[in-house]
N, C-alpha and C positions, 0 to 999 in steps of 0.2 A: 828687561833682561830675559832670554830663554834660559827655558829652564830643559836641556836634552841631557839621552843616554848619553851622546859621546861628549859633554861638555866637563870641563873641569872650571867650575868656578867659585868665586865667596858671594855671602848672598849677606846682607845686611840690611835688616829692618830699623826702620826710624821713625818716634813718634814723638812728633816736638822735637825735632832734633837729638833724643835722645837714644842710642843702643839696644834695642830690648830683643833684638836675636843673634844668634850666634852664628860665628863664622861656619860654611859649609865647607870644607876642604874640598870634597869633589860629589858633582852628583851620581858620576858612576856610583859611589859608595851608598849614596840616599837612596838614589833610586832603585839598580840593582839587587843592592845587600835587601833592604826592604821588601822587594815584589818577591825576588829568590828564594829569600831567608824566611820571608814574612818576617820579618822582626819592626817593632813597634820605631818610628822615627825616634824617638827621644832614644831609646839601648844604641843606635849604631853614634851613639854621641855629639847629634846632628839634633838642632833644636829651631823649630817652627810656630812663630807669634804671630796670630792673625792679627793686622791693622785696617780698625775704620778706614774704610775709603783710601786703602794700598793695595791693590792688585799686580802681578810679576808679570813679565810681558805675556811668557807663551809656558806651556809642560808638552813637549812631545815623545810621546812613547812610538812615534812613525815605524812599523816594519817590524816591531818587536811582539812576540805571541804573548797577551794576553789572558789569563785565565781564570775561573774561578779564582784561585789560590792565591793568587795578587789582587786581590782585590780589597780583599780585609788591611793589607799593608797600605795598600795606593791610597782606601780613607783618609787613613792617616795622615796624611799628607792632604787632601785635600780638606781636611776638616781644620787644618791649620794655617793653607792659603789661597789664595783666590788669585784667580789667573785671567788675563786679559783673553786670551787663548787655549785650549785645550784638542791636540790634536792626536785621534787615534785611526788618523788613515793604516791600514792593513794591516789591524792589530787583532786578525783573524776570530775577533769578538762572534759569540753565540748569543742565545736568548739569554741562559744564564748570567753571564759575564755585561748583556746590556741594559737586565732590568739592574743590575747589580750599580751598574754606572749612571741609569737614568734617577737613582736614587738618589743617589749622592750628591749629582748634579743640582736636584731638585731640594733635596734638603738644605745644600751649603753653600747654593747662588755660586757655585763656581768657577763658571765662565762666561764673557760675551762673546766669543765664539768658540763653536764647538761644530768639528770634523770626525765626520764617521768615515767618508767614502772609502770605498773598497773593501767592504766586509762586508762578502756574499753569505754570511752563516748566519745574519740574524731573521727570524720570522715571525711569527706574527705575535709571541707573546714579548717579544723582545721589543722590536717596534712602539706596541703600544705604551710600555713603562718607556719607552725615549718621548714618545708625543706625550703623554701625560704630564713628562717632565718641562717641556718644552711649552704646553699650556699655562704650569705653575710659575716657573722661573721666570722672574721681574725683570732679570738680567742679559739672559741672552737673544741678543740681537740675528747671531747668523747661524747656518744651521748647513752643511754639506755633505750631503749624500749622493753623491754622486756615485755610480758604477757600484750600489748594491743591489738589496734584494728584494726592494719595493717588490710587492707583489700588486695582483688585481684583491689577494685577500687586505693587505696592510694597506692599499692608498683611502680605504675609506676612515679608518684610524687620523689618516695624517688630514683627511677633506675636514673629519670631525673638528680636528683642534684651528686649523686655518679659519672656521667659518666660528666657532667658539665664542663666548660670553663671560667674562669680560674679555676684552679683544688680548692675543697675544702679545708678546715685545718684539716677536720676530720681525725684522725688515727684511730679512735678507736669507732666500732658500735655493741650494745649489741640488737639482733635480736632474743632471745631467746622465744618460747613459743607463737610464732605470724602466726602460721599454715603456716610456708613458702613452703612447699613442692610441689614436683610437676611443674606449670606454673611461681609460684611466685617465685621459686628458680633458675629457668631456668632467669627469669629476671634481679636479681640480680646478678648472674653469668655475664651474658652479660653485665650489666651497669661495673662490677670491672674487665673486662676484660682487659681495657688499664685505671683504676683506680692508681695513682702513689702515693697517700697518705695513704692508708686502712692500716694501716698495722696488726690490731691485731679483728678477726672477729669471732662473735659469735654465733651459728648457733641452741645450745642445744636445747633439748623438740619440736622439729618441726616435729614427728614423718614424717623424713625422712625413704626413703624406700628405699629397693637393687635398683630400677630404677632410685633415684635421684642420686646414683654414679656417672654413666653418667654424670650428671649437675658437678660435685663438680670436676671428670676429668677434666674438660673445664677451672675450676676454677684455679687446682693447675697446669696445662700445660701451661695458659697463663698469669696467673696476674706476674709480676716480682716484684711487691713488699711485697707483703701480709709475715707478718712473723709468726704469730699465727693463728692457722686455731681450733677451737673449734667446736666441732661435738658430745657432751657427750648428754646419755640421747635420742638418737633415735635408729632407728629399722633398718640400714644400713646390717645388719646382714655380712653371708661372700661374697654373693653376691656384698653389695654395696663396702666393702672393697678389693674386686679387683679391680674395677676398678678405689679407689683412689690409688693403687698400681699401676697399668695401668700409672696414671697421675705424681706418682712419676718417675716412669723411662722414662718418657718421654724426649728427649732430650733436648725440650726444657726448659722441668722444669729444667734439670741437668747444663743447661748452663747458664740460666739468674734466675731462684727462688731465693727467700728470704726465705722461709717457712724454719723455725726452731725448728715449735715446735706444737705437733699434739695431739690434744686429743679424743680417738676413745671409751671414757668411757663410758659403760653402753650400749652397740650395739647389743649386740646377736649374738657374732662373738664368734666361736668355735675353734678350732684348726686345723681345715681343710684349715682354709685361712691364716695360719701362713705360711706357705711355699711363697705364692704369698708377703708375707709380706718381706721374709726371703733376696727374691728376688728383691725388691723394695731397698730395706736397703743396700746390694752391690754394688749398681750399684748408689745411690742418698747419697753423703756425706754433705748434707746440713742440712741434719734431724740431730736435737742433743737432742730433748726431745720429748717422746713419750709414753704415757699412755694410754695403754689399759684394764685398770682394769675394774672389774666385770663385767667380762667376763667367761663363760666358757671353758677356754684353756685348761685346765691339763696339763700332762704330754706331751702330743701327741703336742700341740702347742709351747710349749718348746723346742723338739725334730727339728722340723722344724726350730725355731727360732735362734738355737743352732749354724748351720752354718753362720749365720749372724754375731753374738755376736765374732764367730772367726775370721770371716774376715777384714782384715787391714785397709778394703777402708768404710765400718761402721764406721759410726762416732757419733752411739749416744754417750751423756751423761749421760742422765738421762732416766731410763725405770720404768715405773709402772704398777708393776704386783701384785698389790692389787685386793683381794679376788678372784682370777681367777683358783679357784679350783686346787690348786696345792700340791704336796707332796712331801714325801722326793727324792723318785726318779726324779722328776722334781728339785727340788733343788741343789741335787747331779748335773745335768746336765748344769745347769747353773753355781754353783763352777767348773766345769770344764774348761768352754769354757771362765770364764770372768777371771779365775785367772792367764790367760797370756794377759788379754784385758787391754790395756792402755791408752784408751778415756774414760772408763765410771768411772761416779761419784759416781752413787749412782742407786738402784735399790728397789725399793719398792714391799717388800713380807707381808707386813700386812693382817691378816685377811685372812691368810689360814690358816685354824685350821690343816691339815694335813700336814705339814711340823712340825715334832716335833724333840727332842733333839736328840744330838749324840745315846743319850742310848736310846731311842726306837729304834732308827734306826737299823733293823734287818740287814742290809748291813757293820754292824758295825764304822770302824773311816773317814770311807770316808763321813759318815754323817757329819762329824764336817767341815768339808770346807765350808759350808753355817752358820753356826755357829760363824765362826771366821770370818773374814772379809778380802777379796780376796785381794790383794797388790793396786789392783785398782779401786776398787768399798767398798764404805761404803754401808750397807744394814740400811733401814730406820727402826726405831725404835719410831715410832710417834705415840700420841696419841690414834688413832683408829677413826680418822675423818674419817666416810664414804665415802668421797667426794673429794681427795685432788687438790688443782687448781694448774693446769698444772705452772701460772706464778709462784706459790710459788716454784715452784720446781725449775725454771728457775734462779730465782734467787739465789739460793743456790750455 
């Protein structure tokens, strides 16, 4: 069950089947009158029993200011439940207000995930009581920061606890939008280099460059457990995608990786670096989903991509070649090569307007093989989401 400002719900605890909390009328009252009023949960007549191994689905405070002054209330509340989720996206959190919450966190096992992003006011003493926390707690798995205020002073704070003794619980770190490129990526690199729990990492909008490839080599040649690498949304161009090509044939990526599943959306990668691609893909059977949409590939990238798709020792799944300037001849090329391919799933062609019917197609019936659907690959037929995440695919 969420637990939000605008919800009105009953919240009922049960241990052995039996009643031991009381009905909440609405949480606007819990939550508001509490942070507002600061009044203690038990006065607004609203009563909270923590249960072994009961956690409530989500608490979001999303959008709502934050401040010292609620914070002594919001304990309260969390010293009496534990939450699968805990979300304070743009809860205009400072240093104060985030050692205030990394404590609590950290005292009361609070959540298995927990959402900061969007609060540019915390710094560096705020930061560290959140990684401190986030070293301590057994509990939380994910960790979202996306679009704050990492600094070049706070990423060595966060390199400290990623590389840490005994190893963290985190899997899962959303880094998106926090100008990591460059020194700050090179750090992070190094902290998740002998990291054994990371496993699903998010990199997007950090206008990386062809020179941070380098850094991301280092990444997928040494980490052995990382299994989601996200990278959508920078400027890696073909440049930087050699040399995460580079990182895949690597042998040691080929003998100890986990990486399964790579998202290279939105890079400025053309079809010239499809071939180094083509060549990565042969040689690395570990990769099973791999999106490189909009992108400008055409034809020419396809072409190159071609010999990959045939080869036995390729073992994507899933390929996403949404909006990546493609046509019928491109299409044609691919019905070719996938309708003796017996790994792939599914292959995502939305949102090329230039791939059109059998009956445009001046080539005439050979167009219909991308039409019909190859023995081993379903062609997606989705919405027209501009964006598709790489997990959803995954799971399909």
């Amino acid at each position: 069950m969420d637990v939000e400002l605008s919800d009105t719900v009953g919240l009922v605890l049960l241990l052995d089947g039996v009643v031991v909390g009381g009905f909440l009328g609405g949480v606007d009252q819990l939550v508001r009158q509490a942070l507002s009023d600061r009044l203690d949960v038990t006065e607004c007549g609203l009563c909270f029993h923590r249960v072994s191994g009961v956690r409530q689905e989500s608490l979001s405070l999303k959008g709502e200011r934050v401040g010292l002054e609620q914070m002594e209330s919001l304990e309260a509340i969390l010293k009496r439940v534990q939450f699968e989720a805990i979300d304070f996206e743009y809860t205009f959190l400072d240093d104060e207000t985030a050692i205030s919450l990394g404590e609590m966190i950290e005292f009361y096992d609070s959540s298995h995930r927990l959402n900061l992003s969007f609060n540019k006011a915390i710094m560096m003493r705020g930061w560290n009581a959140i990684f401190k926390a986030v070293r301590n707690c057994s509990s939380l798995n994910v960790l979202n920061l996306r679009y704050t205020s990492l600094s070049d002073k706070s990423i060595p704070a966060l390199c400290r606890t990623l590389r840490g003794q005994p190893p963290i619980a985190l899997s899962c770190i959303h880094l998106e939008n926090v100008s990591l490129s460059g020194k700050g990526l090179l750090m992070v690199v190094c902290a998740l280099k002998a990291n054994m729990t990371i496993k699903e990492l998010y990199l997007g909008e950090n206008l990386l460059q062809p020179s941070d490839g380098a850094y991301l080599y280092q990444l997928i040649s040494s980490n052995c457990a990382l299994q989601m690498l996200d990278l959508r949304n920078n400027q890696l161009q073909d440049g930087g995608l050699r040399h995460i090509c580079d990182g895949l044939k690597a042998s040691e990526t080929r003998e100890k990786s986990a990486l399964s599943a790579l998202v290279l959306w939105n890079n400025r990668l053309t079809g010239a670096s499809m071939d180094s691609l083509a060549n990565a893909l042969m040689v690395n059977d570990r990769l099973e989903t791999l999106n490189i949409g909009c992108n400008r590939l055409g034809v020419d990238g396809v072409v190159h991509l071609k010999k990959a798709l045939q080869d036995t020792r390729c073992n994507l799944h899933r390929l996403g070649l949404q909006s990546t300037s493609l046509d019928c001849q491109a299409a044609i090329e691919l019905a070719e090569c996938l309708a003796e391919n017996m790994s792939m799933v599914r292959v995502d062609l939305r949102d090329n307007a230039s791939i059109g019917s059998a009956d445009e197609n001046p080539r005439g019936k050979r167009g219909e093989c991308m039409q019909s659907e190859p023995r081993s690959c379903t062609r997606v037929r989705g919405n027209g989401h501009s964006c598709p995440r790489v997990s959803a695919l995954a799971q399909e």
